[in-house]
Structures are given as C-alpha cells and as structure tokens.
C-alpha positions as CSV (number, residue, x, y, z in Angstrom):
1,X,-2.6,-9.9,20.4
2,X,-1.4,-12.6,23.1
3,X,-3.9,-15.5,23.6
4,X,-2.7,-17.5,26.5
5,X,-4.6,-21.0,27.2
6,X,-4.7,-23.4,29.4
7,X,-4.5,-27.0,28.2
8,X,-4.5,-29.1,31.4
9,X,-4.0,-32.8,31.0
10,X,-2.4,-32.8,27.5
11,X,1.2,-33.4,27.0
12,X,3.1,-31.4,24.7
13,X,3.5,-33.9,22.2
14,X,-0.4,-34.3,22.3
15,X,-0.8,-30.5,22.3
16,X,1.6,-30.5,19.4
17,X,-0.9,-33.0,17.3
18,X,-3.5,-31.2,17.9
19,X,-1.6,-27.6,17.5
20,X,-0.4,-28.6,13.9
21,X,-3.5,-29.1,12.6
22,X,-5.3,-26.5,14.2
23,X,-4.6,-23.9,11.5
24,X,-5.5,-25.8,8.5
25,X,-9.2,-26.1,10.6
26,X,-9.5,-22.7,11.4
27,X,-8.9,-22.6,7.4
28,X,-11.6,-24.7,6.5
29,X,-13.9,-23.7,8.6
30,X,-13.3,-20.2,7.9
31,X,-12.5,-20.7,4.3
32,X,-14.6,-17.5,3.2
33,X,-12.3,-15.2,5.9
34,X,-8.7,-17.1,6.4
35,X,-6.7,-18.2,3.2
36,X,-2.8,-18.6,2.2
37,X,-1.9,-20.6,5.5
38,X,1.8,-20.9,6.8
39,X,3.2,-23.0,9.3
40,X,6.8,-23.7,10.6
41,X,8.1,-25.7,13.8
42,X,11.1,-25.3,15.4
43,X,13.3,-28.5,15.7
44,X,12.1,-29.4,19.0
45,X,8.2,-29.2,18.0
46,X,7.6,-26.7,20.9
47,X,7.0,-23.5,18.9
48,X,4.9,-22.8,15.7
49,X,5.4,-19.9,13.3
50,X,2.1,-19.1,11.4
51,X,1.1,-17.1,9.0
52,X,-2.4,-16.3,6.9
53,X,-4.5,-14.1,5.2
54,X,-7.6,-12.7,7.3
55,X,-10.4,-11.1,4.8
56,X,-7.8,-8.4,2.9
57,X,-5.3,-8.3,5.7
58,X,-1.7,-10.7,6.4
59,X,-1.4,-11.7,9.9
60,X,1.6,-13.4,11.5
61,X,2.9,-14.9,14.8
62,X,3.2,-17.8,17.0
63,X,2.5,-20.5,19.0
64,X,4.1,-21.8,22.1
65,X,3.2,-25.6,23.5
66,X,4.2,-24.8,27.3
67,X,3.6,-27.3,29.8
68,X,-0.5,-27.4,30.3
69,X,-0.6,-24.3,28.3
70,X,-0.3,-22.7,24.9
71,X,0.5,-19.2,24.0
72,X,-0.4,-17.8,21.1
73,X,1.1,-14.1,20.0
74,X,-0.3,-12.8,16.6
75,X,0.2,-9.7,14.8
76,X,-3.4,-8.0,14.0
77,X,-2.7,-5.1,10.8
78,X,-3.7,-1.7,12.3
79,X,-6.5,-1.1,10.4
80,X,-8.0,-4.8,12.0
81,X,-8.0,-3.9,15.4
82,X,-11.4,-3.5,15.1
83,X,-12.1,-6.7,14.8
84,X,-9.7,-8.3,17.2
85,X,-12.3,-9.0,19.8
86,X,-14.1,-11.0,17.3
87,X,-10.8,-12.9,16.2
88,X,-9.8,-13.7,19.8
89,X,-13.0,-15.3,20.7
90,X,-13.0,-17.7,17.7
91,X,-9.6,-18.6,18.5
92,X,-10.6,-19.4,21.8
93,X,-13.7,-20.9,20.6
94,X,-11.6,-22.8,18.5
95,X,-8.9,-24.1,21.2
96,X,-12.3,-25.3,23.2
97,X,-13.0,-27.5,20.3
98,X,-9.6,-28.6,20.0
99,X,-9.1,-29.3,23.9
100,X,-12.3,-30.8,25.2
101,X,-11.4,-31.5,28.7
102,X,-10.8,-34.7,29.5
C-alpha cells in the first residue's frame, strides 16, 4: 500500500517532529488494534522504517519526509487486504490530524 500526502507549508524538519511521533499516536489511539511499534530513521532524518502489529497480523514499511509531501509505503499481509481500505483512510485521517493546514 503506497499512501502519498501532501504536507504543504511544513518543512521537513517540522514534518519530521510530527512524523516521529505519529506512530506511537496511531498506537494509542488504536491501542485495541495496533501493538509492538517499531521505528528507525536514517541518519539524515528523512526516511522512517516502521513496523507494528495490526489485530493478528505484522506490517512493515516506510516513510519518506519529501519536500511538501510524505510518502508512506506499507506492507499489508495477504490475508488483510481486506481491510486495507479501512487502514488507508485512518492513516489519512490520521495525517489530517497531524497536518492541520496552516
């Protein structure tokens, strides 16, 4: 699954604040469907490896700080696919909360 979202107006080193603790918020809000979070920047703070548990299933990817954009490519386990409308709209959902527009 490839989310890509634009971010106008942010910086990447604003986008990168917000970006690092997006996942542990997705967590908490969604403690009764995501646990076991991972995270891992690269030295230059522009790409995020992630990983968590959704429900039963591991999922994996990452996330790429581009300028006025993010892109976020995830791994969905086969026998989720079902539900990856439902997981791409609370991302987005998510990245609305997390980028009002300024």
């Amino acid at each position: 699954m490839k989310i890509e979202y634009n971010i106008p107006n942010y910086t990447k080193a604003e986008a990168y604040i917000i970006i690092d603790d997006f996942l542990n918020n997705l967590v908490s809000e969604h403690s009764d469907l995501v646990s076991n979070p991972s995270k891992t920047w690269n030295a230059s703070k522009d790409k995020m490896d992630f990983g968590f548990k959704v429900m039963v299933f591991n999922t994996s990817g990452n996330i790429q700080l581009l300028e006025e954009k993010i892109v976020l490519d995830g791994k969905v386990p086969f026998l989720a696919t079902s539900l990856s409308g439902t997981i791409e709209k609370t991302i987005r959902a998510n990245l609305e909360k997390a980028f009002p527009k300024k």
